[in-house]
Structures are given as structure tokens and as C-alpha cells.
C-alpha positions in Angstrom: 42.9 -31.6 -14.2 43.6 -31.0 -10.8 42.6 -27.2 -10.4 39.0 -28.9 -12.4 38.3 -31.4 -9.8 39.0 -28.8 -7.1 36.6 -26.7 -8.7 33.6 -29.1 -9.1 34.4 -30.4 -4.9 34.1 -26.5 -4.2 31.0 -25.9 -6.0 29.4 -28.8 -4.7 30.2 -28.3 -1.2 28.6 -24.3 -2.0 25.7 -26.2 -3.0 25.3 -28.2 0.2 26.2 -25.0 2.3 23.1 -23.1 0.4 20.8 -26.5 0.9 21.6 -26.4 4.6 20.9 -22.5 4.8 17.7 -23.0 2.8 16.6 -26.3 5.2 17.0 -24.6 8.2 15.6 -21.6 7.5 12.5 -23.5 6.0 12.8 -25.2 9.5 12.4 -22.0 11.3 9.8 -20.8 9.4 7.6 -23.8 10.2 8.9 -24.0 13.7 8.4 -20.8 14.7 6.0 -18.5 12.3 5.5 -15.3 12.0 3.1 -12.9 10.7 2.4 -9.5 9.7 -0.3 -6.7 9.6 -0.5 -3.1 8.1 -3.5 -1.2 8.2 -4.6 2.4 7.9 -7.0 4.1 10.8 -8.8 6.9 8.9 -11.3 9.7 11.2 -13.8 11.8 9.6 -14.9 14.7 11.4 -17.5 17.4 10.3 -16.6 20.7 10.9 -19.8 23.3 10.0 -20.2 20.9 6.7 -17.0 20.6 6.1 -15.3 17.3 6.5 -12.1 17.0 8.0 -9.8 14.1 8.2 -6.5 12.4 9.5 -5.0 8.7 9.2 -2.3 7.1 10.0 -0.9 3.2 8.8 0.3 1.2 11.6 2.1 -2.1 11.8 1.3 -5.1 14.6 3.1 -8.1 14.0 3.2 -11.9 15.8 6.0 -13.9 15.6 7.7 -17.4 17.8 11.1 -18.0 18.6 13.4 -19.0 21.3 13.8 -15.7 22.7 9.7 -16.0 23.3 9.2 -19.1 24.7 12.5 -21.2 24.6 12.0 -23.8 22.1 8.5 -24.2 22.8 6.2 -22.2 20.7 4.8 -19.2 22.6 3.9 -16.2 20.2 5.5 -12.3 21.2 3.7 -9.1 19.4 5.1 -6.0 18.1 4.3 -3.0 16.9 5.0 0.2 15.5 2.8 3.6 14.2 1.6 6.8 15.2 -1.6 8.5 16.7 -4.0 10.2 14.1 -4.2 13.8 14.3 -7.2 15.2 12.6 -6.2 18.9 12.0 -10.0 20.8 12.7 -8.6 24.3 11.6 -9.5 27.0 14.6 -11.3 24.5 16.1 -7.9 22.3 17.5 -6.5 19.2 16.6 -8.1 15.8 17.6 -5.7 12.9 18.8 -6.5 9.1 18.2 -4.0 7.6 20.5 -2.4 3.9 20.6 -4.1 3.5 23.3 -7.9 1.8 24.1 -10.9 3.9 25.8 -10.9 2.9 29.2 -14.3 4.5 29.1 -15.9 2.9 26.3 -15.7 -0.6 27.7 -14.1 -2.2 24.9 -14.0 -6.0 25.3 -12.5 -9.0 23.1 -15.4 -10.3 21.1 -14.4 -13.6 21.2 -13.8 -14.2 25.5 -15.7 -10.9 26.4 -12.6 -10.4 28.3 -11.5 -6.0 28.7 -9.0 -4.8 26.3 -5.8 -4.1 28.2 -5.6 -0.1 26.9 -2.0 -0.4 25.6 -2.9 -3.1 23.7 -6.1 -2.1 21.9 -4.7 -0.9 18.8 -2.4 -3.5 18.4 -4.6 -6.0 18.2 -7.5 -4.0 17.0 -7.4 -5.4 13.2 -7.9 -9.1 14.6 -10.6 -7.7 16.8 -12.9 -5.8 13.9 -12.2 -9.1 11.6 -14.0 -11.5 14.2 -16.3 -9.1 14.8 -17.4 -8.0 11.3 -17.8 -11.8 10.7 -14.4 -12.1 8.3 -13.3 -14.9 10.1 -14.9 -17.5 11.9 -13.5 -18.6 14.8 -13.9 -22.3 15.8 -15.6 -23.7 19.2 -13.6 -22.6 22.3 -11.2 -20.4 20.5 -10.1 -17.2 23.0 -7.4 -15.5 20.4 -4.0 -15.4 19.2 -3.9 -18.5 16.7 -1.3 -18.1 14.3 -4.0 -18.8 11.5 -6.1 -16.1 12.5 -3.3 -13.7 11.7 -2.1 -15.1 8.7 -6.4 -14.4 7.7 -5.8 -11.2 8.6 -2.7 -10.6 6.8 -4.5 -11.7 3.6 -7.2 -9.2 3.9 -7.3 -6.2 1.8 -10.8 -4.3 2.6 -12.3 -1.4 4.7 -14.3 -1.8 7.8 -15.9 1.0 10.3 -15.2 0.5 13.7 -18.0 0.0 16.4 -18.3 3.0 19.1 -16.3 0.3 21.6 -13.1 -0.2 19.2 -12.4 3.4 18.7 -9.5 4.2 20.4 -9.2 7.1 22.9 -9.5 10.1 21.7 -8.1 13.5 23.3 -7.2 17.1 22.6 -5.3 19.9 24.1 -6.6 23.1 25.6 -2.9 24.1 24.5 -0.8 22.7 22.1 2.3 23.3 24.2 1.0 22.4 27.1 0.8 18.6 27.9 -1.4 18.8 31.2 -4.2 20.5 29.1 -5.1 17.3 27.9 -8.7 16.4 27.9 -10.6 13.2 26.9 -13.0 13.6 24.0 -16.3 11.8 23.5 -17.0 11.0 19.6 -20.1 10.7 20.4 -20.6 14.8 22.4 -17.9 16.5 20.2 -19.2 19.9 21.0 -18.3 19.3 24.3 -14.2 19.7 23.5 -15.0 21.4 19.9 -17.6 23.6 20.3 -21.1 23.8 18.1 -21.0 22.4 14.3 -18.7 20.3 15.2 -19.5 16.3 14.7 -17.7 12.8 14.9 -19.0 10.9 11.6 -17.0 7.6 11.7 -13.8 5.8 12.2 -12.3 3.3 9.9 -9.9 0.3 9.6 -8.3 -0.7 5.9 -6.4 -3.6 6.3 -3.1 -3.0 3.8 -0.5 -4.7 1.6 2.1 -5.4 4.3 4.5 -6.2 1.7 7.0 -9.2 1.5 10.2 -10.2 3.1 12.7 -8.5 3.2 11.4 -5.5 1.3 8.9 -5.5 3.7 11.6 -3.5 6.3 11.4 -0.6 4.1 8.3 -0.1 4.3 7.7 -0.5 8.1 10.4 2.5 8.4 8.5 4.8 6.2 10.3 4.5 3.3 8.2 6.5 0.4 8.7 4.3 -2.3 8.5 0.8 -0.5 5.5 -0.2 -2.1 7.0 -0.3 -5.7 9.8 -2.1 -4.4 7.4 -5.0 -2.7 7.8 -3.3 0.6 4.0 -3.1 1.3 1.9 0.4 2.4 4.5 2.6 4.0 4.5 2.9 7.6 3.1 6.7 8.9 6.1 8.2 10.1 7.2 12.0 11.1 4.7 12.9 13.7 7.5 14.3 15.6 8.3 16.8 12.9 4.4 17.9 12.3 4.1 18.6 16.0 7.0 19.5 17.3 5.8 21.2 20.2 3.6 19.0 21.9 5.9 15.6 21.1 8.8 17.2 23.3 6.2 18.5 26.5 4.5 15.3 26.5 8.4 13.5 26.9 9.4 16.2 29.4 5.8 15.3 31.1 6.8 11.8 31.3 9.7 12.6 33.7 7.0 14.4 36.1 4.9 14.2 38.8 1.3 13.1 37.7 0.0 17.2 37.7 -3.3 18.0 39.1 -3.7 20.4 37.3 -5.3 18.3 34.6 -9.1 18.2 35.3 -9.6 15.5 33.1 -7.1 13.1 35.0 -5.8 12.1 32.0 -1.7 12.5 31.5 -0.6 11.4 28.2 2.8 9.9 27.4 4.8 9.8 24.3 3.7 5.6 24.1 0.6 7.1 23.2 1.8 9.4 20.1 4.2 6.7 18.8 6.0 3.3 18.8 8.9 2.5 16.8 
């Protein structure tokens, strides 16, 4: 009879253990949300009629906690991907870094403030939503409601990006050699390309970004996430598909800005990817 009662004080106490866990972690949720985005960048490229093209899905994500903002609610951002590389056969490879155009003027739609260039293609998906009209933000809004990223998250469609939002866009003279970079115009390609060779557009599908916590699995590139609920795989591997130019753009970060670049443009490996 004894061992019985024991039994029933233990499982109740379980139960209020699990309540607690359950309360509190509803707490946090409310207290401090978070939200998250997957989405694909896809380039086309027409090579002498052919059509070339390179994409790459990429994760930003918002969240609030203590470690933000104390117990206040201040949001921090994160994110993770790679740069497209569009392979263009003899004609070179074209980069679409995780970076903004500093030359394109690309400005927040909603204050008409500049895009800080490291964070253009982070926040790039809440960007092309206002813009394209699939949310509506209300009077005096300047960005980073938690609401308008949870509108985001929910969207599942494909939008071309306007000249502005393309990110920047560079090749290499020599794939081994990181100060060859040079900045390409979409809009001249046969400046960097050669003749026949022409920009056709640049894309943004906003993806399944699956559901906690499967969702981990598929922000680390895991193949088969998405049948397991984690969402559209992450693009990973860009390190093994160029090899070469991933490891002199890190030993370029430990140099000198070189003059030798005519273009004045000296790429780091925060460009190629974020983890």
C-alpha cells in the first residue's frame, strides 16, 4: 500500500515538474520570440543562348533574450549561407556575395535609410516583401517588428529582385588568386565576361524553414531534413567546390590590403560564407 502511494506522490510531482517546464518555456516564448527565415537566391545568366545558373538557400533569423537586451526586449539577428556561384563554363565563374552593392545604392524601402553592406542579405527577404507590396507596413514603421518576420516566415513564393537589392557581384581574373577580384555590373556583363554574355535576372523564393527542433538539421545542411520537418536544407559545401579560392581569400584576410587589385575591391571569406 505503501510502495502505491509512493508511486502516485512521484508521478504527480513528475507531472508538476513537466507543467513547470512547459509554463516557462511558454513564458519564454511569449517573452522573448523568435523567428525564422529560409530562402533560396537563384541567378540566371545567358551565355551565347545558353542559360546558366547557380543558387544558394540561406538562413537569417531574429530572436530576444537576456543575452540581447537584458530582460528588456531588444531583438539580435543571425545568419548563416553561402555566396552563389554561377559556373559560366570558359567564360569564369560569377560570385553573388553576402554582401550589399555599395555601388548600387541600395536603401531600406521603408526609412530610405543605406543598407549597411554586411547586412544586405540578411535582411534582404524583409526588404523585397515590403517592397513587392506582401506586407503592408503601418504609419511610421522603420523595420524590425517581430510581426513582420513572423509574415515573412509564412511566405512561400518567388519574387525577382530590383537592380538595387542584388547583392554584389564579383569574379576572379584567377581562381587562385584572391587579389584578382573585380566587381561585376549585371547590368555591362561583357565588361568582366566578354561578348554573348548577359545578366537576365536574380531571384528570391522564400522557403519552408521547417519546425523546431528539426529545424537544426536543416540549417546544417542535412540532405534529408526536409522529410523529417527540418525545413529546405541550408546550402552548404562551398568550401569543398572551390577549394582553391576559399583558402587564398582566408590567407588574404591576414594581409595587407594589396594594390595590386585595380578594382579596390579585397574580398574576405565573410563574404563566401557564414555559419
Amino acid at each position: 500500500m505503501t510502495t502505491v502511494k509512493n508511486q502516485s506522490i512521484f508521478t504527480i510531482r513528475r507531472a508538476k515538474i513537466v507543467a513547470i517546464i512547459v509554463a516557462l518555456a511558454l513564458f519564454w516564448t511569449w517573452m522573448f520570440p523568435s523567428v525564422t527565415l529560409r530562402y533560396r537566391l537563384t541567378y540566371e545568366v545567358d551565355v551565347d543562348g545558353k542559360v546558366h545558373t547557380g543558387s544558394s538557400v540561406m538562413q537569417a533569423g531574429m530572436y530576444a533574450g537576456p543575452l540581447c537586451g537584458g530582460l528588456g526586449w531588444a531583438p539580435c539577428w543571425s545568419f548563416m549561407g553561402e555566396a552563389v556561384a554561377v559556373d559560366l563554363g570558359p567564360r569564369g565563374v560569377l560570385f553573388s556575395l553576402l554582401a550589399g552593392s555599395s555601388k548600387r545604392g541600395a536603401k531600406n524601402p521603408i526609412s530610405g535609410w543605406p543598407l549597411p553592406q554586411v547586412e544586405h542579405v540578411q535582411f534582404l527577404p524583409v526588404y523585397v516583401m515590403r517592397r513587392a507590396g506582401l506586407w503592408k507596413a503601418p504609419p511610421g514603421y522603420t523595420g524590425g517588428s517581430v510581426g513582420e518576420w513572423q509574415a515573412a516566415e509564412k511566405l512561400r513564393t518567388t519574387v525577382e529582385l530590383a537592380p538595387y537589392e542584388i547583392p554584389e557581384l564579383v569574379r576572379f581574373r584567377d581562381l587562385n588568386d584572391p587579389t584578382t577580384a573585380e566587381v561585376v555590373d549585371p547590368a555591362d556583363m561583357t565588361k568582366s565576361f566578354g561578348p554573348g554574355v548577359r545578366f537576365m535576372r536574380a531571384t528570391i523564393t522564400f522557403v519552408d524553414p521547417g519546425w523546431w527542433p528539426m529545424s537544426y538539421a536543416g540549417a546544417f545542411g542535412v540532405p534529408f531534413a526536409r522529410w523529417l520537418g527540418g525545413g529546405e536544407p541550408v546550402t552548404r559545401g562551398i568550401e569543398g567546390r572551390l577549394p582553391a579560392i576559399l583558402a587564398g581569400v582566408e590567407k588574404y584576410n591576414r594581409m595587407v590590403i594589396d594594390p595590386r587589385n585595380p578594382q579596390g575591391f579585397n574580398p574576405n571569406t565573410g563574404h563566401f560564407v557564414r555559419k
